[in-house]
C-alpha positions in Angstrom: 2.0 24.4 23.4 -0.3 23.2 20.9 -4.3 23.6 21.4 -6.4 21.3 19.0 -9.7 21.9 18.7 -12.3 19.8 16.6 -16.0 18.9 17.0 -16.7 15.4 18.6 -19.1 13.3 16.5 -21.2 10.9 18.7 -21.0 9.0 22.0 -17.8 7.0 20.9 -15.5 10.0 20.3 -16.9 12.0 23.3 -15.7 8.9 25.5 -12.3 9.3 23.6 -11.8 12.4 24.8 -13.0 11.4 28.5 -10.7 8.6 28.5 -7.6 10.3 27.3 -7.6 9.2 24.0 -7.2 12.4 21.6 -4.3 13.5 24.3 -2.1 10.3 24.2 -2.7 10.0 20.1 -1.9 13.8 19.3 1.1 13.4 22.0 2.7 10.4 20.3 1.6 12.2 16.7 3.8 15.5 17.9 7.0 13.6 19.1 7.2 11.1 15.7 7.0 14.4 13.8 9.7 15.8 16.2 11.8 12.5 15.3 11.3 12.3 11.4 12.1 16.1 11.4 15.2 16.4 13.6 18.9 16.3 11.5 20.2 13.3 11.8 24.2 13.2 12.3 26.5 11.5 9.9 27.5 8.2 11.0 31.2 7.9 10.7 32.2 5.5 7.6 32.6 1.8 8.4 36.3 0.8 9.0 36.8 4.5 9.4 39.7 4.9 12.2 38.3 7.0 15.3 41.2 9.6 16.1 
């Protein structure tokens, strides 16, 4: 679980926060950090044979 907490600055990121803004950003944020930071498995070598 992550909580984020910041202070809102105007009318513009109040409605933000009201329309599901801040949730859907920090969301997609959290899983392309989960993506980049994952191991990656080794491709086998092309025109390697598959046993």
């Amino acid at each position: 679980m992550l909580r984020l907490e910041y202070d809102r600055e105007g009318l513009v990121e109040t409605d933000g926060v009201k329309l599901g803004f801040v949730k859907r950003q920090a969301t997609g944020d959290l899983k392309r950090y989960k993506q980049s930071s994952e191991p990656v498995a080794p491709r086998p070598a092309a025109g390697a044979a598959s046993s």
